[in-house]
C-alpha positions as CSV (number, residue, x, y, z in Angstrom):
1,X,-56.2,37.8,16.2
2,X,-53.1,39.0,18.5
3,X,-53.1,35.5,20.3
4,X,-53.3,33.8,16.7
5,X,-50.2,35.8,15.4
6,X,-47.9,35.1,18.0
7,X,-48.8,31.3,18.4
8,X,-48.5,31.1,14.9
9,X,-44.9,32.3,14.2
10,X,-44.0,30.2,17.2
11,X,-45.2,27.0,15.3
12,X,-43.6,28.1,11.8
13,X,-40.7,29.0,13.5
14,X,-40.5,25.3,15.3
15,X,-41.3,23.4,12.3
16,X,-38.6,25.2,10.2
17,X,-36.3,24.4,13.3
18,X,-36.9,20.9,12.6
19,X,-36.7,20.7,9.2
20,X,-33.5,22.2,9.1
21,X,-32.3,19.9,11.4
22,X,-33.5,17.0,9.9
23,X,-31.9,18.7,6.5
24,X,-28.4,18.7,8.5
25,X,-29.1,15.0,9.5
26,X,-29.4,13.7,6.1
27,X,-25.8,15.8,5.1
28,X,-24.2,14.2,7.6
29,X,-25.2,10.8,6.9
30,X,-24.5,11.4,3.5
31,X,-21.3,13.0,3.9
32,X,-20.1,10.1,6.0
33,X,-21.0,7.3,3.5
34,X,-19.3,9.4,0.9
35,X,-16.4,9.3,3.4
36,X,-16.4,5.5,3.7
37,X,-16.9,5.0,0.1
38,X,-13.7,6.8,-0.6
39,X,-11.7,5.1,2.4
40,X,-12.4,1.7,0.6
41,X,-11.5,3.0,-2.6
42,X,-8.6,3.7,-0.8
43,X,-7.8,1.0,0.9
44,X,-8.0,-0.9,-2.4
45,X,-5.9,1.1,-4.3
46,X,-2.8,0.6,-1.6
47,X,-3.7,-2.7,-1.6
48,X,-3.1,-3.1,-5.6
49,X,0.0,-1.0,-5.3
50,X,1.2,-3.2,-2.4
51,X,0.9,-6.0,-4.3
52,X,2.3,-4.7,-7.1
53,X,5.2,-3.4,-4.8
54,X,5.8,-7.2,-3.2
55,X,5.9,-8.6,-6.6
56,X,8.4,-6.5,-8.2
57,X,10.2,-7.1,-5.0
58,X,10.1,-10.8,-5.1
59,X,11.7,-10.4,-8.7
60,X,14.2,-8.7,-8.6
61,X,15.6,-10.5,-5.3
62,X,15.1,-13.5,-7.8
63,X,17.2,-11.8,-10.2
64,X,19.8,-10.4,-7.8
65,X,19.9,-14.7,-6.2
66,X,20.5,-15.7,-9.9
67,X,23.6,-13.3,-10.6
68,X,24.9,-14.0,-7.1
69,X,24.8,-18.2,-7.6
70,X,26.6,-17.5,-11.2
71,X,29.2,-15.2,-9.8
72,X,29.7,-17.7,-7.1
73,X,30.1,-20.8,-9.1
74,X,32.3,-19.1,-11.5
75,X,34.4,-17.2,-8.6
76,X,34.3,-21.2,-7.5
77,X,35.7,-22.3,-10.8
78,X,38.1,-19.9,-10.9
79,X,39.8,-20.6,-7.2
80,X,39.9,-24.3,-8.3
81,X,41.7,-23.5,-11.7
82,X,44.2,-21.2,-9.2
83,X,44.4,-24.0,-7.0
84,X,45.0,-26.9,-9.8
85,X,47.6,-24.6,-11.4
86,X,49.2,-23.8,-7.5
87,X,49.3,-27.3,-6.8
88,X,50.6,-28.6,-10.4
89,X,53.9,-25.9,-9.9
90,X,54.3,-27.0,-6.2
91,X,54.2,-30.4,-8.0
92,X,56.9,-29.4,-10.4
93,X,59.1,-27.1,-7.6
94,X,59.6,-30.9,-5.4
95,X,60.7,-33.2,-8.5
């Protein structure tokens, strides 16, 4: 029985050797699809706030075009009025 002992602690110990490291194995692979299941989720949330980002942008350069082609026609319309008026005193100053 003192051969028996001995071999048989040595196989225990081996097969609880390999079930842990098969345990480890199966955290690790589950760890790492947890991983790449948040990095998508992830990688879709920056993409909605990119978006969201590039529209908002897109508006209000819109906007800020708009207010800059009404300031400019109406700076336009004034110069012409200053330059009617200039031109209509000139006019006036060589009779």
């Amino acid at each position: 029985m003192k051969v028996k002992f001995p071999a048989l602690l040595s196989i225990a110990t081996l097969a609880l050797a390999a079930f842990a490291y098969s345990q480890v194995a199966t955290d690790v692979d589950k760890a790492a699809k947890d991983t790449g299941h948040a990095t998508k989720h992830a990688a879709k949330d920056t993409a909605k706030g990119t978006e969201k980002a590039a529209d908002k942008t897109a508006d209000a350069t819109k906007d800020a075009s708009k207010k800059t082609g009404h300031g400019i026609k109406k700076v336009g319309k004034d110069i012409g009025h200053g330059v009617k008026k200039g031109s209509e005193k000139t006019a006036d100053a060589v009779k």
